[in-house]
C-alpha positions in Angstrom: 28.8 5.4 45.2 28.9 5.0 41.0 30.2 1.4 41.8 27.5 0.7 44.4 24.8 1.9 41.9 26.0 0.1 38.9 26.4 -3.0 41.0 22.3 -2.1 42.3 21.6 -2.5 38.7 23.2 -5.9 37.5 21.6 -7.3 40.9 18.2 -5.8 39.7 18.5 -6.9 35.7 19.8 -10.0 36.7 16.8 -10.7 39.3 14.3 -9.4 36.4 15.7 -11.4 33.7 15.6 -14.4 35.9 11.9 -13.7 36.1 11.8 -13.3 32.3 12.9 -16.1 31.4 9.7 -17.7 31.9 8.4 -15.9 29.6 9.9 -18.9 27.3 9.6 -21.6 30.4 6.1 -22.0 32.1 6.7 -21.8 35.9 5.1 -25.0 37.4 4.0 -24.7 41.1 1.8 -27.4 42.6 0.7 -27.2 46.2 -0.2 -30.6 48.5 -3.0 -29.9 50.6 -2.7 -28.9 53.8 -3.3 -31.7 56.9 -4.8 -30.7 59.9 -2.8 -31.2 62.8 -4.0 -28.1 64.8 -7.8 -28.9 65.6 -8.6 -31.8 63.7 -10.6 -33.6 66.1 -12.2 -31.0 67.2 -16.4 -30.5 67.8 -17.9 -27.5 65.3 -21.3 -26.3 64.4 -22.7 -23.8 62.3 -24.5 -20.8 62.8 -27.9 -19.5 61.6 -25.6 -17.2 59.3 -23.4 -20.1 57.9 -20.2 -19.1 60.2 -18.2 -22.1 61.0 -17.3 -22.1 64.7 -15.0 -24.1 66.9 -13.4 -24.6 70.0 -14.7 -23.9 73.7 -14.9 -20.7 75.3 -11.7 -18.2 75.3 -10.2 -19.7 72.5 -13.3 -20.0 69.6 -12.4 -20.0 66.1 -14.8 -18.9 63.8 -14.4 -18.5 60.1 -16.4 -19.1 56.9 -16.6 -22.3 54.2 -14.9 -22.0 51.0 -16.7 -22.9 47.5 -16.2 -22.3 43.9 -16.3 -23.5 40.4 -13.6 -24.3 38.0 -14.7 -22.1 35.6 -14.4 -19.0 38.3 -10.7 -20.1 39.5 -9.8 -20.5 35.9 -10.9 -17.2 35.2 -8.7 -15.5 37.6 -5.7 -16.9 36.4 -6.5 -15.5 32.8 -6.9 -12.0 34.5 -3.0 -12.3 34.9 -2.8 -14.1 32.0 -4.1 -11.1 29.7 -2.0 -8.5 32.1 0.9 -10.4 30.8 0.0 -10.0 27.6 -0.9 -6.4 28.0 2.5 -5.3 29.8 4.8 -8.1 28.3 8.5 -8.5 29.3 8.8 -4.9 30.5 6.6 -5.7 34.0 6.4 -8.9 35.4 3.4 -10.3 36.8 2.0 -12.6 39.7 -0.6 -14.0 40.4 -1.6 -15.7 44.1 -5.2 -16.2 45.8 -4.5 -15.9 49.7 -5.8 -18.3 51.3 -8.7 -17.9 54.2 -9.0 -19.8 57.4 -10.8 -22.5 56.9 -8.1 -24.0 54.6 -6.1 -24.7 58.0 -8.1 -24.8 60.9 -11.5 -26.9 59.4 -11.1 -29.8 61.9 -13.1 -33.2 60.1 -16.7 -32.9 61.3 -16.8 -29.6 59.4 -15.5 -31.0 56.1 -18.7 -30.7 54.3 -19.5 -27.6 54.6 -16.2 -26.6 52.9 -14.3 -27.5 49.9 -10.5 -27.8 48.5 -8.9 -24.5 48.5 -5.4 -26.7 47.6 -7.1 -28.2 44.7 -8.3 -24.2 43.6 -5.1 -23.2 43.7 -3.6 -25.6 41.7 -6.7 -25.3 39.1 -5.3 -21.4 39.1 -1.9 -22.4 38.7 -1.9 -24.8 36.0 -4.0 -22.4 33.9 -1.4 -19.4 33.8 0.6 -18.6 31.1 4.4 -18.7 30.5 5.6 -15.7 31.9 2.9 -15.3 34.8 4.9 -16.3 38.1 2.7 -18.1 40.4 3.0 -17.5 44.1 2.4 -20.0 46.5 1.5 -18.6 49.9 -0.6 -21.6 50.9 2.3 -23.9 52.0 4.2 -21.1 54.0 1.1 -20.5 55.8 0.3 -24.6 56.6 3.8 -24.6 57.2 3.3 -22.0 60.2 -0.5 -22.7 61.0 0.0 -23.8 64.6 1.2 -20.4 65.0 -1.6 -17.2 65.5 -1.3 -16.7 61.7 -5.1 -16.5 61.3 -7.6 -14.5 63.6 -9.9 -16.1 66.0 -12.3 -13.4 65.7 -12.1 -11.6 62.7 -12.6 -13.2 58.8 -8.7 -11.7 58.3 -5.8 -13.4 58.3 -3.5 -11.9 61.3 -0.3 -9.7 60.5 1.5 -12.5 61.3 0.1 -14.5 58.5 0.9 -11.4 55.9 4.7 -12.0 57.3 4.9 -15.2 56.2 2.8 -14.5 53.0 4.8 -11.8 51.9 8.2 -13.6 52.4 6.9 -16.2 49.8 6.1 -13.4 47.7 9.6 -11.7 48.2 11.4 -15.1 47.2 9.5 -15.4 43.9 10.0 -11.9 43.0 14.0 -12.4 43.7 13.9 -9.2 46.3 15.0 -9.1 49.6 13.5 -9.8 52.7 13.9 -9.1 56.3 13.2 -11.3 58.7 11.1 -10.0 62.1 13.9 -8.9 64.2 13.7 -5.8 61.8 10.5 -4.8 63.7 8.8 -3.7 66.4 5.9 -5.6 67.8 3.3 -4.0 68.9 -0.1 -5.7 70.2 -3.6 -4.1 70.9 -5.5 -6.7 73.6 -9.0 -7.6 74.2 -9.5 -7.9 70.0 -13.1 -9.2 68.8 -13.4 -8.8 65.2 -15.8 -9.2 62.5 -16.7 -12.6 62.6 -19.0 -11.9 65.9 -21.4 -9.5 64.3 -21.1 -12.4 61.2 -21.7 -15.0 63.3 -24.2 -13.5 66.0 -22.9 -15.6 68.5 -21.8 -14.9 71.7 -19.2 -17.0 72.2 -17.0 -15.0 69.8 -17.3 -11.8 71.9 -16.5 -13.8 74.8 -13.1 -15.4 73.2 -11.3 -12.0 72.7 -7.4 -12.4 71.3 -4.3 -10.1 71.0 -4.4 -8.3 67.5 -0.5 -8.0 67.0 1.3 -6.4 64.4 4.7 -5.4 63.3 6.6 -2.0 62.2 9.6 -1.8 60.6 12.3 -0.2 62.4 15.8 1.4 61.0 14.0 2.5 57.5 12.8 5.6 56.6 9.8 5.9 54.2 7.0 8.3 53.3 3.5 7.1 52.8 1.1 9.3 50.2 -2.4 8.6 50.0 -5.4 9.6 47.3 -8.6 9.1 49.4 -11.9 8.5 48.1 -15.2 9.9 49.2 -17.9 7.2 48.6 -21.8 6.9 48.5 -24.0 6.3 50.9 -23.7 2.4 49.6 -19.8 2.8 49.8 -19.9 1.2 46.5 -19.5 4.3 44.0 -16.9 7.1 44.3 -18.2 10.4 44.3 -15.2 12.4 44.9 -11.1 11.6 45.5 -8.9 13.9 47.3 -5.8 15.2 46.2 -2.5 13.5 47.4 -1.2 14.0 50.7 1.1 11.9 53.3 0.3 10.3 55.9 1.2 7.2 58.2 1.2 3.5 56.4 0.6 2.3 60.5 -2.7 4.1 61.7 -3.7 4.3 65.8 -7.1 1.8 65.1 -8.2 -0.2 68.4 -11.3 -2.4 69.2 -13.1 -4.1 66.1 -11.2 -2.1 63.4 -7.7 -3.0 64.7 -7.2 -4.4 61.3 -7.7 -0.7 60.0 -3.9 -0.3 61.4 -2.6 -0.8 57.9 -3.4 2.7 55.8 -7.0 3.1 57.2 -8.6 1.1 55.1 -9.0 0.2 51.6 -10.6 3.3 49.7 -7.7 4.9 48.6 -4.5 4.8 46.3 -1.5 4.3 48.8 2.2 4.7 47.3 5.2 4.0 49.7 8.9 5.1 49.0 11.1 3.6 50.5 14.8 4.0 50.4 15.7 0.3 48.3 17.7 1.8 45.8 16.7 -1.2 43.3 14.7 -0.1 40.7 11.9 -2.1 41.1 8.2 -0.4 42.0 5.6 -2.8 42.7 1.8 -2.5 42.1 -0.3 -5.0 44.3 -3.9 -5.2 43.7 -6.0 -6.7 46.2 -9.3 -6.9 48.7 -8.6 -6.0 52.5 -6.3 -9.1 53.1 -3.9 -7.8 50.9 -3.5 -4.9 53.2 -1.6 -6.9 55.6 1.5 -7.4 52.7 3.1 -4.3 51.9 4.1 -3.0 55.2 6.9 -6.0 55.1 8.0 -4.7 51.6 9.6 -1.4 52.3 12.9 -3.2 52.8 12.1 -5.2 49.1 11.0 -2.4 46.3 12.1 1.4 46.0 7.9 2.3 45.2 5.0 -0.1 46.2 1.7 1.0 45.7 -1.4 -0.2 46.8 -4.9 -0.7 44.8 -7.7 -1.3 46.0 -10.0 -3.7 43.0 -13.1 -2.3 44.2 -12.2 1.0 44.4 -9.8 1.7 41.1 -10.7 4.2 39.0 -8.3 5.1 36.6 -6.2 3.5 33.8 -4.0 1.1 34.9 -1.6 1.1 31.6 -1.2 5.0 32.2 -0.9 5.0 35.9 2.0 1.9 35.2 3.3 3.4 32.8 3.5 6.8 34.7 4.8 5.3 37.8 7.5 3.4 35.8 6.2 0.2 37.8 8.3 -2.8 37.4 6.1 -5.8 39.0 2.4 -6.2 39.6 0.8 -8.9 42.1 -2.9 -9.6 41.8 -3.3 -10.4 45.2 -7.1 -11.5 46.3 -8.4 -13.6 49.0 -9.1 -17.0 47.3 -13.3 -16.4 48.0 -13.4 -13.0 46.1 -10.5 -14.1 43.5 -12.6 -16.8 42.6 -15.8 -14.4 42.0 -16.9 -12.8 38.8 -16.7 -9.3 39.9 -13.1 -9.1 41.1 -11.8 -10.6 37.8 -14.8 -8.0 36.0 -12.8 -5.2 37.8 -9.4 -6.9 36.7 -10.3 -6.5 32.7 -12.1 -3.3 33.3 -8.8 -1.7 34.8 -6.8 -2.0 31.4 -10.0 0.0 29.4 -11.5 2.6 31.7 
């Protein structure tokens, strides 16, 4: 067991120092963008609410345009370029923008009302630091997009999508990864999500999908949440609880299907797992994020799970505290590229 253990922790220095050595080296990561060879010639019009739709009844797609400045891409990268400098070479840090929908499924005569998420990235990319590690979850998922890695009906990507997302992840971190044969499927049928009562359309409701999602099996884990009591606005925390466990995979059905992963995003959720590794990972996200760690538990000993919106301690104490090891700013490229995420991001190191 002593031999196991000291062999656990060569593995884990040697994984962490091969991260740290960028800390000399910039890590360069360029994405192409992505071709459409899913829907490309397909029709598409736009609603009264600005919701992108396409396809013909049963199998509509509907999802939102992308837009931003380079000024507001360029600002989220220095968000992980001052936690860098905040944390230095004891945590490393990473720094990806997951993409949305549109990015892969925007067939031609809807190109106008959208812009370059590729070219977003890559602004984000080349403006990190040495020592940030960039992580590139755009190509897996073009790589995979004429599979249901996006939902029809609901402005999420689909479990699926998190898989593939949180393998790239996994690589860059140098942890391992299982691959889906460690888990068991499990789908909820007749899903309409969000995007109908976005859209107002009809033909969303009427194109209803599988929402499918996957639990790992053979691991044992306990889940610990602090819940928050918010406002009427469910903007401002008036009150948190204290911790207690619960499930990570929740019994949501219907519209909130995506609720499946911890319930929801206000709250502090912190997983152990039994990875004997040493590493403890902090990702900080919106509600796509939630779809990541649930394919972790076989990658880091601790991951815990903040929500930006909703974080309302001190993030160099609760690190510090938790002895965490690696920390992935992990937004959808829409609110990643907005001024109050990376507000929230500098506000977490002084509150």
């Amino acid at each position: 067991m002593k031999l196991i253990k000291n062999i656990a922790s060569i593995v884990l220095f040697a994984s962490i120092a091969c991260i740290n050595a960028s800390a000399q080296e910039k890590i360069t990561c360029h994405v192409e963008e992505y071709i459409n060879t899913v829907n490309r010639h397909a029709s598409a019009r736009k609603t009264r609410t600005g919701v992108i739709l396409v396809g013909s009844v049963d199998t509509v797609r509907a999802f939102n345009g992308f837009g931003t400045t380079k000024a507001n891409a360029i600002a989220y990268a220095e968000c992980a370029n001052l936690y860098k400098h905040t944390f230095g070479d004891t945590v490393n840090i990473y720094l990806t923008a997951i993409p949305t929908a549109v990015a892969f499924y925007c067939p031609d005569a809807a190109k106008e009302w959208t812009s370059s998420q590729a070219d977003a990235l890559n602004i984000m990319f080349e403006a990190l630091d040495p020592g940030v590690v960039p992580v590139d979850m755009y190509t897996i998922l073009g790589q995979h997009a004429h599979e249901p890695i996006y939902s029809r009906t609901d402005h999420h990507w689909s479990p699926l999508g998190g898989y593939y997302a949180a393998k790239a992840f996994a690589e860059a971190a140098y942890v391992p990864f299982k691959d889906l044969s460690h888990y068991e499927e499990v789908v909820i049928p007749d899903y309409v999500g969000t995007m109908y009562m976005y859209s107002k359309d009809s033909s969303v409701k009427r194109s209803p999908e599988d929402f499918v999602y996957y639990k790992p099996q053979g691991i044992d884990y306990t889940t610990t949440y602090i819940t928050y009591t918010l406002d009427k606005s469910r903007k401002n925390i008036i009150k948190e609880s204290k911790p207690h466990q619960g499930d990570f995979f929740l019994n949501f059905k219907g519209a909130s299907s995506y609720c499946t992963f911890m319930g929801g995003d206000s709250k502090i959720t912190q997983i152990k797992t039994p990875t004997d590794n040493g590493r403890r990972l902090v990702i900080i996200k919106d509600s796509f994020g939630n779809a990541l760690p649930g394919y972790l538990f076989y990658s880091f000993e601790q991951i815990h799970v903040l929500d930006y919106r909703y974080f309302n301690k001190n993030l160099k104490d609760y690190v510090s505290e938790h002895g965490i090891t690696d920390i992935l700013l992990a937004n959808n490229i829409s609110f990643a590229c907005a001024p109050k995420a990376v507000n929230a991001y500098k506000r977490f190191l002084e509150q």
